[in-house]
LOGUVO-388734 format. One record per residue (C-alpha): y negated, x negated, z; residue in one letter. Coordinates in steps of 0.5 Angstrom, whole numbers, plus 500, padded with zeros to 3 digits. Example, Ala and Ser with C-alpha at 12.3 -4.5 7.8 and 13.67 -1.06 7.14 Angstrom:
509475516A502473514S
end
This chain:
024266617X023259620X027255614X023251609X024253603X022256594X024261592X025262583X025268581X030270575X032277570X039278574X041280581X044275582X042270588X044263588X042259595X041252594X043248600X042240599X045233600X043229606X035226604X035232599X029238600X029245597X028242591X033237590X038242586X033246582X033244576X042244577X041251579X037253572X042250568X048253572X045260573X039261568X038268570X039268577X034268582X033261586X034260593X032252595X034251603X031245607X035243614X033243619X036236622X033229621X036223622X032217621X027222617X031225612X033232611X040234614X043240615X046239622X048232626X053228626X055222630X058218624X059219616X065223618X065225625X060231627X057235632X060242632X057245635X049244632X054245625X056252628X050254630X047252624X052255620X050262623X043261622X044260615X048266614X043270618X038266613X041270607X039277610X032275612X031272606X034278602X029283607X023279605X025278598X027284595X034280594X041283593X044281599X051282597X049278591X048271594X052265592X052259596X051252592X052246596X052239594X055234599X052235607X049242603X056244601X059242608X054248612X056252606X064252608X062253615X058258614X062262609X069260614X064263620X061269616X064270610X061277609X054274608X057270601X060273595X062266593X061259594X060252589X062247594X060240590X063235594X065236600X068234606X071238612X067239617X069243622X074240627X077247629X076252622X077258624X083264621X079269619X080272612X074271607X078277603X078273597X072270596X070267590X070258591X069253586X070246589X069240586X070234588X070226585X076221584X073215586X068218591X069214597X069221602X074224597X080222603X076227608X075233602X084233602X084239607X078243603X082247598X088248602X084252608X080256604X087258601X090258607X084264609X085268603X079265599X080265591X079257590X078254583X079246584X076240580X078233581X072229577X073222574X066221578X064218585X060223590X054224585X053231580X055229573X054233567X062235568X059239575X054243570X059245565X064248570X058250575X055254570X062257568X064259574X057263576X058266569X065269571X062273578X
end
């Protein structure tokens, strides 16, 4: 498995892949994770690209423009990442939730439009859509949570979100916060009640 990552071992059979915001690490949504999911097991995922020393999961050319296919790819590995895990770990893999928050919430929408048979859902806290051409393909209606901030300045580049996941067949519960791009305590309190629901 050549992803860094920490994994917390918890009571239930649920699993839940933390995937961070650019700079991050595979600690940086920890404790997020323990109050949305106090049971779960844990997951925290480092990517694998740097730009200029911090942490990303996959390339981009400008705030908004990425390379697709580094995005692709890496989106494959992760969900590859899961079965892995899942092996080595003793983890239920149709049991794994993805909790993406900004450039962690982008790979885990690609990742999910890609391979969604290596989800049961997705808490995607602040995206944007990264992928230039999504893919048709019908995700059976996965669970997404989607949450995003009123007064984020990447909210304009979120619109098509909810939409296409809707459009492929994904179950979307929507949030528009009165926040900017950072987690507030209104992103705990509907995380942990979306998680309690599956």
């Amino acid at each position: 498995m050549n992803w860094i990552h920490h994994l917390d071992r918890g009571s239930s059979d649920l699993t839940v892949l933390l995937l961070h915001g650019t700079g991050g690490n595979e600690h940086q949504l920890m404790d997020f994770g323990r109050q949305v999911a106090p049971t779960a097991t844990l997951l925290g995922v480092r990517g694998r690209s740097l730009e200029e020393g911090s942490p990303r999961f996959f390339r981009r050319f400008t705030a908004t423009a990425y390379d697709q296919p580094h995005l692709l790819s890496e989106a494959a590995a992760l969900a590859a990442f899961v079965g892995e895990a899942a092996q080595e770990y003793g983890l239920d893999a149709k049991k794994v939730v993805a909790l993406g928050y900004s450039n962690g919430a982008n790979i885990a929408l690609a990742s999910l439009a890609h391979h969604p048979d290596a989800w049961a859902g997705a808490a995607l806290l602040r995206p944007v859509m990264p992928m230039d051409e999504p893919p048709g393909t019908d995700v059976h209606g996965l669970p997404v949570l989607v949450t995003s901030g009123e007064r984020d300045p990447y909210q304009p580049f979120a619109a098509p979100v909810v939409p296409y996941l809707t459009s492929v067949g994904a179950r979307v519960e929507e949030h528009l916060l009165s926040a900017g791009h950072e987690l507030t305590p209104q992103d705990v309190q509907l995380t942990a009640t979306w998680l309690g629901r599956l």
